[in-house]
C-alpha positions as CSV (number, residue, x, y, z in Angstrom):
1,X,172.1,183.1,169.5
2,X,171.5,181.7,172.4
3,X,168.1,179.5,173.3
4,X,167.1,178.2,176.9
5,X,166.6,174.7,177.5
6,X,164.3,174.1,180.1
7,X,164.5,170.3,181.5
8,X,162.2,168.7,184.1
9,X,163.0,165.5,186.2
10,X,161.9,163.5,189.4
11,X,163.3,163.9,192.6
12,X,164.0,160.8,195.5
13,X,160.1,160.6,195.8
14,X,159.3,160.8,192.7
15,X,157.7,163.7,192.6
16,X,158.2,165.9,189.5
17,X,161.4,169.0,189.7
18,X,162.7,171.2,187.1
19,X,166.4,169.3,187.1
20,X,168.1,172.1,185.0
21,X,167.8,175.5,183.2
22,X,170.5,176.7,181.0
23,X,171.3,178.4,178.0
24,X,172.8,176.6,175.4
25,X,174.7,178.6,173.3
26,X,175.2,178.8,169.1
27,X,178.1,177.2,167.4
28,X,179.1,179.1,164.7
29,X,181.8,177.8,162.1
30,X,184.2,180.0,160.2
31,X,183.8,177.1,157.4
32,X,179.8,177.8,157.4
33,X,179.8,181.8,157.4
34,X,176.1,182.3,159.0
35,X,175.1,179.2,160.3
36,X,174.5,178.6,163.5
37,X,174.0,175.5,165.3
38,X,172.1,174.8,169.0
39,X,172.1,171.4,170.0
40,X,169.8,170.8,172.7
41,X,169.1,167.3,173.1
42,X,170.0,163.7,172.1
43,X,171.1,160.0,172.5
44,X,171.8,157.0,170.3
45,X,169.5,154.5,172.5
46,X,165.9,154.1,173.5
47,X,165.7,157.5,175.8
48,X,165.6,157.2,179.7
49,X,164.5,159.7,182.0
50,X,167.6,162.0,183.1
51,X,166.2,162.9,186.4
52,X,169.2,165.1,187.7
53,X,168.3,166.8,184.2
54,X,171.9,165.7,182.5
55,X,172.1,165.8,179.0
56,X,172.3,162.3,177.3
57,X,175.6,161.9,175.7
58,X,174.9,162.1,171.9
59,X,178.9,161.7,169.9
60,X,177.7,162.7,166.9
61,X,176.0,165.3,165.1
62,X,173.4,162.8,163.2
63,X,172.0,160.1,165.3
64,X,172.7,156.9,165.0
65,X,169.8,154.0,164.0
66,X,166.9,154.1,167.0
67,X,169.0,157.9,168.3
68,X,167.7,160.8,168.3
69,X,168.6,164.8,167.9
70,X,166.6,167.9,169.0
71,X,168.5,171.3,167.9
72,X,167.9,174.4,166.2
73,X,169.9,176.2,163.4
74,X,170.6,179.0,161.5
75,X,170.4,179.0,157.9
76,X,172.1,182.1,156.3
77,X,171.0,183.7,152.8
78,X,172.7,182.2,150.5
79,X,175.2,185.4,149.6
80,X,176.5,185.8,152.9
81,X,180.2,186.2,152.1
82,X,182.6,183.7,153.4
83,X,185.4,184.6,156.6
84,X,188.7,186.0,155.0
85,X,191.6,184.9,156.0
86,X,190.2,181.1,157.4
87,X,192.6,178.2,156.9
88,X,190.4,175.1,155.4
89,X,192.4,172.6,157.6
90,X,191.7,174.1,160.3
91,X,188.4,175.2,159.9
92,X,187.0,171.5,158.9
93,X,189.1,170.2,162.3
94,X,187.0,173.0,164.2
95,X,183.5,171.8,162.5
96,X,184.5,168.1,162.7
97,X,185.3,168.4,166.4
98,X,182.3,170.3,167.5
99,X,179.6,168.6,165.0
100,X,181.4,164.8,164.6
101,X,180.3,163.6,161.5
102,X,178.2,166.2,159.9
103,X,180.7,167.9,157.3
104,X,181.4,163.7,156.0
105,X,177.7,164.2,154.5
106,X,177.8,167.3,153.3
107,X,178.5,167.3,149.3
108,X,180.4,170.9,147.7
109,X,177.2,172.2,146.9
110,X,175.5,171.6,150.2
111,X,173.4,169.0,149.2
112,X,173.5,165.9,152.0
113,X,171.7,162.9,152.5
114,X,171.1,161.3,155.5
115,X,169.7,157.7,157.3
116,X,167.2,159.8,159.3
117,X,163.6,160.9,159.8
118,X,163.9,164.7,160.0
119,X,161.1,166.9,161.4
120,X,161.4,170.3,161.4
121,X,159.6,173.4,162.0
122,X,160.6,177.2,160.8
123,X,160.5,179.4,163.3
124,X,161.4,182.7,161.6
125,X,162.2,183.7,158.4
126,X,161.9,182.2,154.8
127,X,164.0,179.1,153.4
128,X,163.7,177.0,150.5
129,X,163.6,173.2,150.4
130,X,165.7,171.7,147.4
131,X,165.4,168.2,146.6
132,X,167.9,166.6,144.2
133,X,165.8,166.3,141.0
134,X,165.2,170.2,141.1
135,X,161.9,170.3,142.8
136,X,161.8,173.2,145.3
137,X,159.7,174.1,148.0
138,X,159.1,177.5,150.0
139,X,158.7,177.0,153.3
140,X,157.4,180.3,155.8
141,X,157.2,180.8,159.4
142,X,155.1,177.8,161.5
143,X,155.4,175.7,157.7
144,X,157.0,172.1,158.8
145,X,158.5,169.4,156.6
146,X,159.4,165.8,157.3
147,X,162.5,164.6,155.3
148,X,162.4,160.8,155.1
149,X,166.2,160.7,154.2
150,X,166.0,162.6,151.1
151,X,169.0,163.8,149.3
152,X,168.6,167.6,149.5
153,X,169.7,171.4,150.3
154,X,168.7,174.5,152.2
155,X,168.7,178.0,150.4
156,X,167.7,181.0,151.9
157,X,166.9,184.1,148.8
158,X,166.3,186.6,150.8
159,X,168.0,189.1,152.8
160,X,167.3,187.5,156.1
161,X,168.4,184.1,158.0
162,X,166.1,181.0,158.7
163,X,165.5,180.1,162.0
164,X,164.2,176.1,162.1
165,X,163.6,174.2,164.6
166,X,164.5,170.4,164.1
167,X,164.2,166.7,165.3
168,X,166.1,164.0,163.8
169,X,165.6,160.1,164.6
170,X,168.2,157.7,163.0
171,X,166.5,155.5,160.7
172,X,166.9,152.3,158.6
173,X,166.1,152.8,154.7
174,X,163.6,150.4,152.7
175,X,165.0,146.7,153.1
176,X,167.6,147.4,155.1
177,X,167.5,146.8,159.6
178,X,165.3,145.1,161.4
């Protein structure tokens, strides 16, 4: 999948430009049959104004504290079958190049916790929110959730992908940061 990222800036005078229109295009990892991942923006500092419409350099798939992340993904249902013939080595190396960081919180089971503020939004499709005491949640089309760096999983039941829409900001927990 691919979505457009549309980016506006300022020009010499100060006048407001679009600065860039592309298409960013889905990652997909052999090691996460159906996912897909679209990052489209980010930084780990206070955000500044990219007039020329560059993307801020973000090295790592979760932001760091006071960073942010804007991105969509692709959850699959949960009996899509994994890719034969995949060598795990060299899966995880793909995954940890292209998403730095993300597989070190993801548990067996897909559960993961993070140090973030996650807002997201489902765009299409059905997926269910699993916290780690059991509790579920079944979240529709234009539902939205903010995760306040909650141990938890995605599950999709039916036949059909998730698509969800999601902004992260790195966050200190209770007690702990400024």
């Amino acid at each position: 999948m691919n979505i457009r990222r549309v980016v506006t800036g300022h020009d010499e005078s100060g006048r407001s430009v679009f600065a860039s229109d592309d298409e960013v295009e889905g990652l997909t990892m052999d090691i996460l049959p159906g996912w897909e991942f679209m990052d489209m923006w980010g930084a780990d500092a206070t955000p500044t104004f990219p007039d020329d419409g560059a993307k801020p350099i973000a090295p790592a798939y979760f932001p760091a504290v006071d960073g942010f992340r804007f991105s969509f993904s692709v959850i699959p249902p949960k009996d899509t079958p994994p890719v034969e013939g995949v060598d795990p080595d060299d899966a995880l190396a793909t995954v940890n190049a292209a998403l730095p960081g993300m597989m070190d919180h993801l548990e067996p089971d897909g559960f993961h916790t993070t140090d973030t503020v996650d807002m997201e939004v489902i765009i299409k499709g059905e997926v269910t929110l699993v916290l780690d005491d059991g509790q579920e949640k079944l979240l529709r089309a234009g539902d939205t959730v903010v995760q306040n760096g909650t141990r938890h999983v995605w599950r999709v039941d039916g036949p059909e992908p998730c698509l969800m829409a999601v902004f992260m900001l790195g966050a200190h927990r209770s007690g702990e940061g400024a």
